[in-house]
Structure formats: C-alpha cells, structure tokens
N, C-alpha and C positions, 0 to 999 in steps of 0.2 A: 513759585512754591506750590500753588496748586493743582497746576500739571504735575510737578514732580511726585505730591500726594496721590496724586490719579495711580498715574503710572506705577507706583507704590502700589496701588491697593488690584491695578491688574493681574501684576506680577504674583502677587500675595494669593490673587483667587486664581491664576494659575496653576501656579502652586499645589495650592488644595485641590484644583481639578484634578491635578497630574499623581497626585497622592492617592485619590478615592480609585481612579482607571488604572492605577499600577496593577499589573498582573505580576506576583514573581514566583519561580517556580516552588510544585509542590516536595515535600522531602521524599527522596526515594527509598528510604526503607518505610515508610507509609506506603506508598505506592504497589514495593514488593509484597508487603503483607497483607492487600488488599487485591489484588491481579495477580500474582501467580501463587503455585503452587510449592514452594518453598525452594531452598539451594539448587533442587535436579534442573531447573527452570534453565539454567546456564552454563551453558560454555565457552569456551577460550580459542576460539577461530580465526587463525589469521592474523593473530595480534591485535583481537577483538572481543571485549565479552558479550556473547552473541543469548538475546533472550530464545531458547530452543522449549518448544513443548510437543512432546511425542503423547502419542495414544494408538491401543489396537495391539495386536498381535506384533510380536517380533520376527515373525517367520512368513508375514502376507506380504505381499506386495505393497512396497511401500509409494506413499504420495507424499510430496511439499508443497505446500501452497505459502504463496508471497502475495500479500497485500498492497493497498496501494498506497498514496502520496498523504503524509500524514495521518496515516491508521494504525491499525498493529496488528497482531496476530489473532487477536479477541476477534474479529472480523469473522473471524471460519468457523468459531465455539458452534454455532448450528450444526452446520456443514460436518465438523469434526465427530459430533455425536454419533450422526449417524454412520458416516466412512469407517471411523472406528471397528464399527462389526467385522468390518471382510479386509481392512486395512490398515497397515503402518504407516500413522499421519505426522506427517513431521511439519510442523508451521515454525514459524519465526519474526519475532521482531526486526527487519532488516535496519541497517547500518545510517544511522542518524534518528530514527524512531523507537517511539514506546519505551519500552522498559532495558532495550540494547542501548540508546542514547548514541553520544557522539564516539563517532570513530578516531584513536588516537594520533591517527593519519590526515585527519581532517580530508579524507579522500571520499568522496561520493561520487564520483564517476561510475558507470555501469559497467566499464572493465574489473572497476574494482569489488563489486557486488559479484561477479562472476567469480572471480578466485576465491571469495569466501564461501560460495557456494560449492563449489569444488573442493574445497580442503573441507567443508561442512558435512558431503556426502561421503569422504575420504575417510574422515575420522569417525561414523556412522557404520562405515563399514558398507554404505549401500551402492554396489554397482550400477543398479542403473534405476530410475525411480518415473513414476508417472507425474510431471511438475504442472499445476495450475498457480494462475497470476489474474490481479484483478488490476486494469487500470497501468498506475505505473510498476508493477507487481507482472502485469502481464507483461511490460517491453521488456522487462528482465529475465522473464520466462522462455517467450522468446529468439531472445538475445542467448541466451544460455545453451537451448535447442539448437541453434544454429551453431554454435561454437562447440559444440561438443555432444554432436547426434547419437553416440554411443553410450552416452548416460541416461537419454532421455527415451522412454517406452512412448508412452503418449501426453499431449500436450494438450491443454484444457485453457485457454485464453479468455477471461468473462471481462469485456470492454478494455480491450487492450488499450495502451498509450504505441506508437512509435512514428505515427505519420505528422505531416507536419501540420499545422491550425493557425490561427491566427493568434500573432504571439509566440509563436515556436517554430520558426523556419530550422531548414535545414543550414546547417556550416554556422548557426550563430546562435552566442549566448542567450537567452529570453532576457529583457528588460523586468526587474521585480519590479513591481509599484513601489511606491512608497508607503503605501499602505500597509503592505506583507511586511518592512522591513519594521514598522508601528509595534506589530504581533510581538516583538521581541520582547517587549516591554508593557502592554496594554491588549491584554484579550478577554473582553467581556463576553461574558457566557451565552450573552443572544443574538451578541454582533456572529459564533459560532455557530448556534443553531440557524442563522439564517444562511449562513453557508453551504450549512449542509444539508438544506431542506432540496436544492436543485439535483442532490443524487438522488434523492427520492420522486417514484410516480407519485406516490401518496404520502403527503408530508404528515398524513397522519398516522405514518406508519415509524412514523419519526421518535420513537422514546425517548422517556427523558434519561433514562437508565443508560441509552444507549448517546444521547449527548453527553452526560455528565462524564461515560467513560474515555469518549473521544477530546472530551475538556482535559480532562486529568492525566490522558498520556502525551498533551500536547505542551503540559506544566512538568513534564518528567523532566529534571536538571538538563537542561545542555539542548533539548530537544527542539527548540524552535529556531535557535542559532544554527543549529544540522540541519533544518530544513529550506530554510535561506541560502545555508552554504549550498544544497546539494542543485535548488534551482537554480544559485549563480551556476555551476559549474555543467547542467546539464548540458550539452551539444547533441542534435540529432543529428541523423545522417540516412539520406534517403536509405529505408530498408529493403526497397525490393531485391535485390542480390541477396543480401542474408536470408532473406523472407522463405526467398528461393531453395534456401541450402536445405532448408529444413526437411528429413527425412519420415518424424515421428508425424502417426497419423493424427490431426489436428482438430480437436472440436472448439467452436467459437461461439461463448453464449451472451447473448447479448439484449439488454432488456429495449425494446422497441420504445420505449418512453425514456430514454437515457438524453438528458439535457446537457451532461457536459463532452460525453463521446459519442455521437448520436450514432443512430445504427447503421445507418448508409454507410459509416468508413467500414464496414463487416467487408464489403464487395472489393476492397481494397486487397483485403486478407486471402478472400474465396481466389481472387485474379493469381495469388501470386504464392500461396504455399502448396505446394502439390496435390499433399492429401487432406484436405482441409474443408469440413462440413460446420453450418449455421443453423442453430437453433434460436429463434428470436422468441422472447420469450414476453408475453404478451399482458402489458399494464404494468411495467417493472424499468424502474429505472437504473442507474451506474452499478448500484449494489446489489444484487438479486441474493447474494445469500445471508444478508441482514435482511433485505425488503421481502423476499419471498421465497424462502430460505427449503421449505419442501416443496415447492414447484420447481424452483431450480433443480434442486439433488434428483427427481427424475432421468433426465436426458445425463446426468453426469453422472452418475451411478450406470446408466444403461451404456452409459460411453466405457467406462473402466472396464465396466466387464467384457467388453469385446461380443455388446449383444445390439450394435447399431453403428 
C-alpha cells in the first residue's frame, strides 16, 4: 500500500512537472499581428502559403535572402534596411519555419525548397536575382545556384551548411536526439537562449528582444514538428560537383568566431567554386547580420555593387 502511495504521488508530481515545462503553441493570428506587416506578407507558392516580405525599388536589382535552421526572415530586418536604398529585397519565411509554418506536403527536402523558389521568382516576375543564404539558408542558396545558374547574378553565402560534420555524413539521415524530438512539447525560454548563445561571439550581443522573437516563431502552430520533420529527412550529398557547377561570381562571409560552422570549412568553398572570394569577418560569430549587422553590410554591399 505504501509503495503503491509512493508511486501515486510520483506520478502525481510528474504530472505537475510535465504541466508547469508544457510549451504549446502560440496563436498565429497573434503572431501575424505582431511580426508582419499585414495580408501583403503572403503568398501561395507551390501549393504553399509562403511568409514573402519585399522592400526597395521595384525596378533595382533585386536580392532574396533565406535564413537559416530554425530562424525566419526577421534575421535580415538590419541588413534589409539598408539594401533597401539601391535594392529589391525579397526575404522569406522558408517552408516548415516562422510565420510560413508546415508544408502541406509535409516535404522538406532541398529539391523541394528549390521549386518553390523557382515558382516564387516566376510568379515575382524576377528573372534573375542576387540570392544570399545564411547557414542552412545558404546550402539552399547554393543548391539553387547550381541548379539553375541562369537565375542567379551573384551569390552571397554567410556560413554556409553543406559539408559534412559530425552528425551529418554524406548518403545518411542525421540521428535526432532525443532531446530535439522533447522540443515538441517542452521548450523553455532559457534552455533556448542557451542555445543560441554559441551563434554568437558575444553572447552579449545576445537580445532579449531578439530571443523572445526566435522563442515565438519557434511556438508558430505546426513549427517545431516541421523542424524535426525537415532534420529527419535532411540527406547530404558530397557537394563538390554541384559546388563546381556554380557559374555566379561567389562572395563567402564568414565570422572567424563562428562555433557551430567554424571558418576553416570557408577553404572548402574557396577549393571548389570557381569564382569564389572570403571575407572573414573578425570577432563575429554564425550570424553576423544580427551580431554585427553594419560590419557585415560593408564587404556585401561592396560585393552587389560589382566594386570588389
């Protein structure tokens, strides 16, 4: 009887642990109403409603930038301010993230990022665009550049993803933790800042404005089962062939304090895309246009313009 009380009253404070660390998602028209800028914010890509936010001239040269693993398109809000002036910026929520959410394909494959990207510039109207990627944002970038050199002017890669690490061999799915698969259900707001202090050189460069937003797009309905989906399904595939194909001339920015891509895979890059220059950018970690957001835009503003 007294065991059975025991075990009774574990269960019971389980319970209540499991109740207080429930994370469940935040409502998405709260969300909308607080991160975008109303209905224009969205389009219908693909068989996708795809978070799109433009800024800049309709008649400049335009740029996309894609984010990386678990971010959103809020990532560039610096960056976008200033491109803006001489530029048509086109960012995006991609497909399992932020304020786009889950794909009704359930498909997160990078083949499948590339056709929305393609029917996304299609239906844009824009032939051919200057495409920056941060991270996994960059393998998609590209991935893109290679498949379809004709759309892409120049290519801007700030800590790309595509070689392989420990944890992410070539020809095989990554093993999730068990931990990641936890997130679905349980994500406290510090066990996140501590995550994402290692993208940062300076973790006190760390906001909280800028945790709170990375908390709240990761609580957008459907988003963190999309993110799980898209790590089961990721496969790499040695890149140097595609690496290779790549025609558009390539700038590669990459902060020399970067802990989770560190800057040495850059030589990777230099070895094998043809026209392909490195600016390392010095005291700046994974994110340099959150962490150091007008140091970066130098070298990448001097790079669009075709004055380096």
């Amino acid at each position: 009887m007294i065991r059975m009380t025991l075990a009774c009253l574990a269960l019971a404070a389980l319970g209540a642990l499991g109740l207080c660390l429930w994370t469940p998602d935040r409502s998405r028209a709260e969300l909308i109403a607080k991160y975008t800028r109303g209905p224009n914010e969205f389009m219908e890509v693909a068989g996708i409603r795809l978070r799109v936010r433009e800024a800049g001239p309709r008649d400049a040269p335009a740029v996309l930038l894609l984010h990386g693993f678990g971010s959103s398109l809020d990532t560039w809000n610096a960056w976008v301010e200033v491109l803006a002036k001489d530029f048509r910026t086109i960012s995006i929520d991609l497909p399992g993230a932020g304020l786009t959410g889950p794909d009704p394909r359930a498909d997160y494959s990078d083949e499948r990022c590339l056709a929305i990207l393609l029917a996304l510039l299609d239906q844009l109207g824009i032939g051919q665009v200057d495409l920056i990627g941060n991270s996994l944002g960059g393998r998609i970038a590209w991935e893109f550049a290679a498949q379809y050199p004709t759309r892409v002017a120049r290519l801007v890669l700030v800590s790309p993803d595509g070689f392989a690490s420990p944890g992410f061999e070539y020809e095989r799915h990554p093993d999730v933790p068990a931990v990641m698969t936890a997130m679905r259900y349980v994500l406290p707001r510090a066990l996140l800042r501590m995550n994402l202090k290692p993208a940062y050189a300076d973790p006190a460069r760390l906001t909280q404005s800028v945790v709170d937003r990375y908390y709240d797009m990761l609580l957008a309905p459907g988003v963190r089962s999309a993110l799980l989906a898209r790590m089961h399904q990721t496969l790499l595939h040695d890149p140097r062939a595609r690496l290779a194909s790549i025609r558009a001339p390539t700038l590669l920015l990459w902060g020399d304090e970067d802990h989770l891509i560190p800057a040495t895979n850059a030589k990777d890059y230099l070895a094998t895309i043809p026209d392909c220059r490195l600016v390392a950018l010095p005291d700046v970690g994974h994110v340099p246009q959150e962490e150091a957001p007008l140091a970066s835009l130098v070298p990448l503003v001097r790079f669009l313009k075709g004055q380096s």
